[in-house]
C-alpha positions, 0 to 999 in steps of 0.5 A: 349068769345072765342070758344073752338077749334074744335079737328080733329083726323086722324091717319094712317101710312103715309109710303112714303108720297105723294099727296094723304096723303097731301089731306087727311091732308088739307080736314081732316084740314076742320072739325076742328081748330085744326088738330092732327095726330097719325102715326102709330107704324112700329111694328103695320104697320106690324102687320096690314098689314103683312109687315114693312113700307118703312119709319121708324116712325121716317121719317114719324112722320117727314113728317107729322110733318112738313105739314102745315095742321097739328097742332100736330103729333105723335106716336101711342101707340106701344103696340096693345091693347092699341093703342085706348087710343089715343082717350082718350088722345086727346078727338076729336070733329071730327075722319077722316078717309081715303077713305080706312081705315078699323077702329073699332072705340068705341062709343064716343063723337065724329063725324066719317068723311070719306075722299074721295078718292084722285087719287087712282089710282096713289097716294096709298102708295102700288103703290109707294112704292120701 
């Protein structure tokens, strides 16, 4: 009988894609057999962070894409309110979140893992954004 694969969830914004995400994604990857990734909405960037994100979401659904470490990406909800139903949609085993992601999870079936921190000092979208 073959074992049910293990579902990680990480989601996040991924704006100017660059080591530290990278990081995030292989060690999210370790919880798990399959990794599935949420990006968040441009307009829901804004709102959460009082600014739009340098890449479209379109550009950084691509970028996470295409990582090897991910087995799935896509788009969070666009309407705040409903951007949680991912967690319905998807059923993790296992939530990672990123050394600085400031989440409000529900209650659930599922394991909250936090991420370490990957070089902060030089690899935080802020600091490399144009």
């Amino acid at each position: 009988m073959t074992a049910k694969p293990k579902t990680v969830l990480a989601f996040g914004t991924y704006d100017v894609f660059h080591p530290g995400h990278e990081y995030f994604l292989r060690e999210a990857k370790k919880h798990g057999t399959r990794l599935v990734v949420v990006v968040a909405r441009d307009n829901n960037v804004e709102r959460i962070k009082g600014k739009r994100p340098h890449d479209t979401e379109a550009t950084r659904l691509a970028n996470v894409a295409t990582y090897f470490a991910v087995d799935e990406a896509r788009l969070g909800y666009e309407k705040w309110g409903e951007h949680l139903q991912v967690l319905e949609d998807i059923a993790p085993d296992v939530i990672c979140l990123g050394y600085d992601q400031r989440a409000q999870l529900p209650e659930g079936g599922w394991q909250v893992v936090r991420v370490d921190a990957y070089m902060p000092e030089r690899y935080k979208s802020s600091f490399i954004r144009p």
